[in-house]
C-alpha positions as protocol buffer text, in pm:
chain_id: "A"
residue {
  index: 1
  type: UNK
  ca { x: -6057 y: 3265 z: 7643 }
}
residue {
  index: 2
  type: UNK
  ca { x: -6058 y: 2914 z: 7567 }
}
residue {
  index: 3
  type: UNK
  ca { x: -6199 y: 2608 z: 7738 }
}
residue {
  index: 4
  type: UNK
  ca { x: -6033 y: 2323 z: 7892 }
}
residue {
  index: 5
  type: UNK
  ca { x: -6209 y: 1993 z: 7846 }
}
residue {
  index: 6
  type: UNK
  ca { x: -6233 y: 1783 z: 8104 }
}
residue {
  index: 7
  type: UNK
  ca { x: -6080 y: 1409 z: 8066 }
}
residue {
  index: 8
  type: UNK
  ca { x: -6238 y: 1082 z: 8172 }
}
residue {
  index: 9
  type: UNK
  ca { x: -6089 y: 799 z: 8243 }
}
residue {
  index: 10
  type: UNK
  ca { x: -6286 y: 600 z: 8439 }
}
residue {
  index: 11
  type: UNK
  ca { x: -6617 y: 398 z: 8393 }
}
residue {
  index: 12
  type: UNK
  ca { x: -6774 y: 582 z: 8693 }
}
residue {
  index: 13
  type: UNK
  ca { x: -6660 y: 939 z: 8561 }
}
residue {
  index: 14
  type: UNK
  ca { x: -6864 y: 830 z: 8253 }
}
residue {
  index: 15
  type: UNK
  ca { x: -7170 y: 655 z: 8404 }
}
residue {
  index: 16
  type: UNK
  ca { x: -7191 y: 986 z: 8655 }
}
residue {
  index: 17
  type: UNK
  ca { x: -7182 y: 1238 z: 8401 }
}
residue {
  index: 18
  type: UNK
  ca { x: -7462 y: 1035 z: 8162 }
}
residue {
  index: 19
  type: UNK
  ca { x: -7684 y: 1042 z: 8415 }
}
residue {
  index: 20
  type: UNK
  ca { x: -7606 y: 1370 z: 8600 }
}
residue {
  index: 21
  type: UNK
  ca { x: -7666 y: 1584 z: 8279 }
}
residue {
  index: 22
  type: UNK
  ca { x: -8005 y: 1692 z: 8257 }
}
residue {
  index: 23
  type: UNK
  ca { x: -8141 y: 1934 z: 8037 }
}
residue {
  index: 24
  type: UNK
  ca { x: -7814 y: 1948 z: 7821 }
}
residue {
  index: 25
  type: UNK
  ca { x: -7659 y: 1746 z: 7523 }
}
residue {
  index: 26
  type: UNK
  ca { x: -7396 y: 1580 z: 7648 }
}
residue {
  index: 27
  type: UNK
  ca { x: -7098 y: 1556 z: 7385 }
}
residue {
  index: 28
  type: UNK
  ca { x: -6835 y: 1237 z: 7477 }
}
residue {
  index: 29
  type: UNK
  ca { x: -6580 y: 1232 z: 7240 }
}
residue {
  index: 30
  type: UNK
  ca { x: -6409 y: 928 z: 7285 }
}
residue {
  index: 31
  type: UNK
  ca { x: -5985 y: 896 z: 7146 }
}
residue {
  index: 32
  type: UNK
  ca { x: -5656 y: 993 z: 7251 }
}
residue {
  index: 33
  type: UNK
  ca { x: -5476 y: 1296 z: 7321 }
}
residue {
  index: 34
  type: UNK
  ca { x: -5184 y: 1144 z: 7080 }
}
residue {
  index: 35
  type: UNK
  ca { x: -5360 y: 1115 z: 6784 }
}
residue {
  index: 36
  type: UNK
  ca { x: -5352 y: 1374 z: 6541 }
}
residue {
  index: 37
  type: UNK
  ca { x: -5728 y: 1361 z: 6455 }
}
residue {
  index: 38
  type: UNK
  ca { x: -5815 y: 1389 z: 6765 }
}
residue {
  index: 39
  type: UNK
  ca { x: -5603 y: 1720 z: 6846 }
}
residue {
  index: 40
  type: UNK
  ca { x: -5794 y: 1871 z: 6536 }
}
residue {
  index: 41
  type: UNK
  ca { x: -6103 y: 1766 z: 6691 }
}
residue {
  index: 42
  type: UNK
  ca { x: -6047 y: 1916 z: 7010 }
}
residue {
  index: 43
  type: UNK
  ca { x: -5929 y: 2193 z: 6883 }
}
residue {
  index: 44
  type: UNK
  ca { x: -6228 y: 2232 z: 6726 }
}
residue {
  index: 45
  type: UNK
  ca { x: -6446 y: 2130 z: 7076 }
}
residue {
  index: 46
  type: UNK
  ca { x: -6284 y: 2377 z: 7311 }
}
residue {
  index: 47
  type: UNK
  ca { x: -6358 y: 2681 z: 7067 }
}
residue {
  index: 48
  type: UNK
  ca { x: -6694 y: 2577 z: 7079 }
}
residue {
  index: 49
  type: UNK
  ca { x: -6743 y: 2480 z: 7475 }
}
residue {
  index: 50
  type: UNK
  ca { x: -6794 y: 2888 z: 7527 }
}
residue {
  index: 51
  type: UNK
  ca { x: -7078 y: 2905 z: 7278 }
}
residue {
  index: 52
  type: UNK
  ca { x: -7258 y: 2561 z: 7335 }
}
residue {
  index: 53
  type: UNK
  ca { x: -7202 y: 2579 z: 7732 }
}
residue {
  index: 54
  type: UNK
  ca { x: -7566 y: 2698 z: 7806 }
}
residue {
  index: 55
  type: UNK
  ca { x: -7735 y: 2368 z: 7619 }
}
residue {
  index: 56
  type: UNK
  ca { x: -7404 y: 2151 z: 7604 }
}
residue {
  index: 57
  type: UNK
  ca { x: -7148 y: 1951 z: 7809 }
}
residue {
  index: 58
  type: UNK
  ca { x: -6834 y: 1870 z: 7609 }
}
residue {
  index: 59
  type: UNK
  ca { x: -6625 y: 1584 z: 7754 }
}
residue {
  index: 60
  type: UNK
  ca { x: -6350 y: 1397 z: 7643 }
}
residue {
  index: 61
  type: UNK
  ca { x: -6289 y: 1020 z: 7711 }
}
residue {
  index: 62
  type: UNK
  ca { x: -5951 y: 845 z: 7677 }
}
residue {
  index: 63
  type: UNK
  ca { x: -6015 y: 551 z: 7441 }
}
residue {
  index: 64
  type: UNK
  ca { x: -5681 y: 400 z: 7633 }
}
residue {
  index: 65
  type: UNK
  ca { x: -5796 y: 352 z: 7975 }
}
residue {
  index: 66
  type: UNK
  ca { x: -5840 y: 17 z: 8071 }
}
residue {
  index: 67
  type: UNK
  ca { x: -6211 y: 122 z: 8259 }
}
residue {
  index: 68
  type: UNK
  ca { x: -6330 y: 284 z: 7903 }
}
residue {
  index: 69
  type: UNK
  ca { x: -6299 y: -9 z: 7695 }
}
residue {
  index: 70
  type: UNK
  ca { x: -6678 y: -156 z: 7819 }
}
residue {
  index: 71
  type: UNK
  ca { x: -6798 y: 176 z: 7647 }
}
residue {
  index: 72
  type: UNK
  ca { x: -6553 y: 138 z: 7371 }
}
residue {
  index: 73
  type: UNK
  ca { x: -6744 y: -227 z: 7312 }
}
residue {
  index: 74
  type: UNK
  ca { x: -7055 y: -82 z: 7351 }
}
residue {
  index: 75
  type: UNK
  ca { x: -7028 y: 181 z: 7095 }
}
residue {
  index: 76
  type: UNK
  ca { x: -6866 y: 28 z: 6914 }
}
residue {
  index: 77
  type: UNK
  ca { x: -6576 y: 253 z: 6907 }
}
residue {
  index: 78
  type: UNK
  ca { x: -6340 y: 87 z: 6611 }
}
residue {
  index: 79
  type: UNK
  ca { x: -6222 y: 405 z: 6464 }
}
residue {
  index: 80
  type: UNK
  ca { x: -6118 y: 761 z: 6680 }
}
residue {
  index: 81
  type: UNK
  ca { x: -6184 y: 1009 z: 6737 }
}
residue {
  index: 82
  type: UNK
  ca { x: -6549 y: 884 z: 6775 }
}
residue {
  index: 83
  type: UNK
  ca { x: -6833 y: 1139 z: 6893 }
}
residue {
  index: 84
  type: UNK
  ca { x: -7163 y: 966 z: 7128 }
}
residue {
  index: 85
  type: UNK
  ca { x: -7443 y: 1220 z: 7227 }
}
residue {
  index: 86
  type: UNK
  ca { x: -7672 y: 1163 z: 7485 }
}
residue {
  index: 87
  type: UNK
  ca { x: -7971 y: 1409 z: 7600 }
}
residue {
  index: 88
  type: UNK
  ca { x: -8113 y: 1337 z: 7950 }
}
residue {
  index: 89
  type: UNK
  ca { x: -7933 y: 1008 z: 7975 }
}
residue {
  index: 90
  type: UNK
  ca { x: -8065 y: 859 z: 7679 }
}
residue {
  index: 91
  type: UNK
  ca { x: -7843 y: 809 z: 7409 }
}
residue {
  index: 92
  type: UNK
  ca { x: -7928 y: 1036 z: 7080 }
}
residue {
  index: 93
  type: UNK
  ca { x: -7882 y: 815 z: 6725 }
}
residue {
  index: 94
  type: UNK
  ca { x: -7768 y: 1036 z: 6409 }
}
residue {
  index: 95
  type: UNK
  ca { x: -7750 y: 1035 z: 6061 }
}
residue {
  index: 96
  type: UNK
  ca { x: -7441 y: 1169 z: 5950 }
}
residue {
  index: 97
  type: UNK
  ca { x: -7446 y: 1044 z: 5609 }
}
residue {
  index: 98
  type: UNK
  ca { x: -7292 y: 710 z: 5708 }
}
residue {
  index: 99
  type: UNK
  ca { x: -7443 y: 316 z: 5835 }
}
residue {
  index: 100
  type: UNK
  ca { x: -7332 y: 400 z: 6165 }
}
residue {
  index: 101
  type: UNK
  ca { x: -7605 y: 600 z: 6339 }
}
residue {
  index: 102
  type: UNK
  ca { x: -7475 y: 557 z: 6686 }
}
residue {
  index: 103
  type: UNK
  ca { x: -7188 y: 825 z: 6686 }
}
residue {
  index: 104
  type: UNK
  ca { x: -7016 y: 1034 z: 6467 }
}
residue {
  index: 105
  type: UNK
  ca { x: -6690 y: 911 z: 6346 }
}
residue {
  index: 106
  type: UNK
  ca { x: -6406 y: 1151 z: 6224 }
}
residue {
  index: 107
  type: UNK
  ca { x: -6322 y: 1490 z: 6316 }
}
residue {
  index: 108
  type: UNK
  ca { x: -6575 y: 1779 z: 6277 }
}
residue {
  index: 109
  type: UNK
  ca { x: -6413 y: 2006 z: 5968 }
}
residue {
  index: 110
  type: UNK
  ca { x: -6441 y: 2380 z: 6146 }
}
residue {
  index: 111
  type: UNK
  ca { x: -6649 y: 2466 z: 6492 }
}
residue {
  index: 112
  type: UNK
  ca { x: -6956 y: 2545 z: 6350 }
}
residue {
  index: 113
  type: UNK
  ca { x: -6993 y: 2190 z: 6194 }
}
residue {
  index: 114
  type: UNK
  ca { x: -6994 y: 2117 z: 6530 }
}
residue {
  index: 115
  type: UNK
  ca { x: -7224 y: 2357 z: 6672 }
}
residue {
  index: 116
  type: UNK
  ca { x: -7476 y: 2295 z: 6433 }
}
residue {
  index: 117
  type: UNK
  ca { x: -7495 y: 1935 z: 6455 }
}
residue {
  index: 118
  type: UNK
  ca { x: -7499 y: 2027 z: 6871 }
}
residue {
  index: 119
  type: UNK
  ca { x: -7824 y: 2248 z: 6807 }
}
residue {
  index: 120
  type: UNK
  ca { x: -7996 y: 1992 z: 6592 }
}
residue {
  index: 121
  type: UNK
  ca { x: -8066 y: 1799 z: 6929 }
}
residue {
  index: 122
  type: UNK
  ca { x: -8150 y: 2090 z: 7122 }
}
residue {
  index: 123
  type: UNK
  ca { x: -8454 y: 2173 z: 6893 }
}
């Protein structure tokens, strides 16, 4: 059975769902549902939404909506598909091998690339 990830779209969606998951890494990946990359990348997110779904939330954000783009500046989200992570609200830095600690830029190569860096903030 596969997952279907929900969409934001809106800056409230987002500022809810920061501050509403507790306990959990939340997972934003911000792009668009055009964009090759992206598709890879959520390919890749919704086989892993069964398997992370006890410690993670998985939600995607569309890059295009006019409400986004204050979190697009913020994060600054220049290339997609972008990945932020956030544990109890607070925004989680990362080093994944590149300047930009804030997110992680690109698509993740298989699912447990994924899963693995999802765990590392769990521990």
């Amino acid at each position: 059975m596969s997952y279907v990830l929900r969409t934001l779209r809106k800056k409230r969606e987002v500022d809810t769902i920061i501050r509403d998951t507790i306990d959990k890494v939340l997972v934003l990946r911000f792009g668009r549902s055009s964009d090759p990359v992206c598709l890879h990348l959520d390919d890749a997110l919704c086989k892993s939404a069964r398997e992370v779904s006890k410690f993670a939330n998985v939600v995607l954000v569309d890059i295009d909506s006019d409400e986004i783009q204050v979190y697009a500046s913020y994060f600054d989200i220049t290339f997609i598909p972008s990945t932020v992570f956030f544990f109890n609200a607070h925004h989680m830095k990362m080093d994944s091998g590149t300047a930009d600690h804030t997110k992680w830029v690109g698509a993740f190569h298989k699912k447990q690339d994924f899963i693995d860096v999802v765990e590392i903030y769990v521990c």
